[in-house]
C-alpha positions as a Python dict, from the first residue, in 0.01 Angstrom:
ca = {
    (1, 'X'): (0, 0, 0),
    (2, 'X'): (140, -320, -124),
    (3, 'X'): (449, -425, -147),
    (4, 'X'): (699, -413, -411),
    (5, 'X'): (943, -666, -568),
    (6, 'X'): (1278, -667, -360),
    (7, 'X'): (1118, -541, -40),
    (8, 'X'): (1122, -758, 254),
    (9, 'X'): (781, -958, 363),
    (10, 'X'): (672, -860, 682),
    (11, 'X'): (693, -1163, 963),
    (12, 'X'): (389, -1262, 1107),
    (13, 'X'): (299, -1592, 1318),
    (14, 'X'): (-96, -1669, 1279),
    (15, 'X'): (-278, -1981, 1396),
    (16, 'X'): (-362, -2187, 1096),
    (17, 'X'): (-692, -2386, 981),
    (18, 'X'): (-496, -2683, 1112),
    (19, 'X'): (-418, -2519, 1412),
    (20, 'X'): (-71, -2491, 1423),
    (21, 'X'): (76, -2169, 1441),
    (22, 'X'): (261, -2033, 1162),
    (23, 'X'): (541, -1794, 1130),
    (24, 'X'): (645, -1692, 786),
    (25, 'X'): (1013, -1642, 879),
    (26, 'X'): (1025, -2009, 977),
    (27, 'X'): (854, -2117, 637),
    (28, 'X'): (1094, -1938, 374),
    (29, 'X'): (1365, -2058, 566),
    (30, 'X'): (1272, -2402, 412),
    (31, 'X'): (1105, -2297, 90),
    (32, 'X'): (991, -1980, -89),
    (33, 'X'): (598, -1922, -22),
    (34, 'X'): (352, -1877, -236),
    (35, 'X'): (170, -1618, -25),
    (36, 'X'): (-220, -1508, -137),
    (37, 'X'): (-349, -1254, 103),
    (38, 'X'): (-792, -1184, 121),
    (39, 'X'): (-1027, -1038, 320),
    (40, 'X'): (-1361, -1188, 178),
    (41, 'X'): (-1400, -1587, 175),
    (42, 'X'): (-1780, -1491, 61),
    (43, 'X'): (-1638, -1337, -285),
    (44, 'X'): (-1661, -1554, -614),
    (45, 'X'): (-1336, -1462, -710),
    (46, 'X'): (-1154, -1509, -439),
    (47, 'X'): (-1304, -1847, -420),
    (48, 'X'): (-1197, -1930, -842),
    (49, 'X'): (-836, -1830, -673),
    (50, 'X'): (-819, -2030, -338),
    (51, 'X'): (-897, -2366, -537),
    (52, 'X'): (-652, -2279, -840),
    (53, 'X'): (-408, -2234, -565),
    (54, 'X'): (-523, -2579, -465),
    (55, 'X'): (-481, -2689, -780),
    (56, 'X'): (-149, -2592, -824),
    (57, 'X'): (-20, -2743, -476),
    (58, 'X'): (106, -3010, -654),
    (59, 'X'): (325, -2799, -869),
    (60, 'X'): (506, -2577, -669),
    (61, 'X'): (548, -2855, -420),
    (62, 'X'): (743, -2994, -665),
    (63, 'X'): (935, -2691, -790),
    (64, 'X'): (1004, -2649, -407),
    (65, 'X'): (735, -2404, -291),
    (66, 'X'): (438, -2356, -26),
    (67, 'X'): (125, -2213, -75),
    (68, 'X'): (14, -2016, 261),
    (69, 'X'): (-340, -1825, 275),
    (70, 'X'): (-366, -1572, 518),
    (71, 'X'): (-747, -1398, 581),
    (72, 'X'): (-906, -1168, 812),
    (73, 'X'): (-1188, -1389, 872),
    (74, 'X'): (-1278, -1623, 1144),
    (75, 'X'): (-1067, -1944, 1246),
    (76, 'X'): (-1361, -2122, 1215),
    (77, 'X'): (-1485, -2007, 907),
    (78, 'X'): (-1160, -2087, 758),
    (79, 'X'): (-1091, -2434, 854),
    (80, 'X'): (-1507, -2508, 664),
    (81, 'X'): (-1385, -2319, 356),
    (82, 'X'): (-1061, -2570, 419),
    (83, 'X'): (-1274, -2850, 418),
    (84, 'X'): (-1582, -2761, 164),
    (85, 'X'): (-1307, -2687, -108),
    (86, 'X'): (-1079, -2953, 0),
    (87, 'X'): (-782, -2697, 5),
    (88, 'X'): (-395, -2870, 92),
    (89, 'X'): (-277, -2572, 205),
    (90, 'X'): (-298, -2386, 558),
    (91, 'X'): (-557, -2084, 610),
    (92, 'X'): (-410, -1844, 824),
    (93, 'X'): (-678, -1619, 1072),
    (94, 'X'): (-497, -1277, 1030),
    (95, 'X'): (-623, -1103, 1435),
    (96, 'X'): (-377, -827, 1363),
    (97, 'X'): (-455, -676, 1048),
    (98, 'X'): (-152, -786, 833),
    (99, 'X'): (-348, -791, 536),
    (100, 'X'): (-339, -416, 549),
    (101, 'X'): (2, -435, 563),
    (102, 'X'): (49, -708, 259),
    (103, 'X'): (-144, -421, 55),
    (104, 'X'): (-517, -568, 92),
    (105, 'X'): (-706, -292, 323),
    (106, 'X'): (-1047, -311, 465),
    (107, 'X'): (-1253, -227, 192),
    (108, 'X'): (-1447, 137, 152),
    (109, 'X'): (-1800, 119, 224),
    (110, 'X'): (-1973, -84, -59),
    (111, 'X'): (-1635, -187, -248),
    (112, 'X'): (-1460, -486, -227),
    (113, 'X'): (-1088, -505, -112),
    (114, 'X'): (-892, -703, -390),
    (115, 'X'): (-653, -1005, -280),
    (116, 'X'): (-306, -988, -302),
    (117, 'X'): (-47, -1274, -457),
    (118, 'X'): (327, -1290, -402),
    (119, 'X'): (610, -1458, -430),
    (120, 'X'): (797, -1459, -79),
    (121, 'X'): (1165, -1618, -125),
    (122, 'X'): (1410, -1776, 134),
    (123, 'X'): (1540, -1437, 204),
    (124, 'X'): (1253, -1282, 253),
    (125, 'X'): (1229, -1073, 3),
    (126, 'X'): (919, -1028, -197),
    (127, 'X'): (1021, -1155, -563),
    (128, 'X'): (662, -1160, -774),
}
């Protein structure tokens, strides 16, 4: 079930795809984070979304915000999907299933699960 405006954004710390390990209570402490949550690198859209986010880096650097990616997919796997789509932002390897808990399951037997975008602000409150 995902989680709704005003509710507070679960902490997690979760090696990155520039191996640093990163704990979302330390990030919004600095700057609200731009949080997109996945389960398939493979899909097309999620893809279209990952470099749009990488697109807008820029942006929301600039209106004071950090774009964090966090995926249930290998570490490896991540830091080439870094690389082939020159992404500025961290990919996070989720080994404890907190996409399930950001509202982005493991999808049903031929579906897909659909990625999840929020809005996490220096409180830690989930505001979009």
């Amino acid at each position: 079930m995902p989680l709704n405006i005003g509710e507070e954004a679960l902490n997690f710390d979760l090696t990155s795809s520039e191996d640093v390990l990163i704990m979302l209570r330390d990030e919004v402490a600095r700057t609200p984070v731009v949080l997109y949550v996945f389960r398939d690198a493979a899909d097309p859209g999620v893809i279209d979304d990952l470099v749009a986010l990488g697109a807008a880096v820029g942006e929301l650097g600039r209106r004071r915000a950090k774009v964090l990616a966090v995926a249930k997919q290998p570490l490896a796997g991540l830091k080439q999907l870094q690389v082939e789509r020159k992404l500025l932002f961290p990919l996070l390897h989720d080994d404890r299933d907190f996409c399930t808990a950001y509202g982005v399951p493991a999808p049903e037997e031929g579906s897909t699960s659909r990625p999840a975008l929020l809005l996490v602000a220096r409180d830690q409150r989930v505001r979009w």
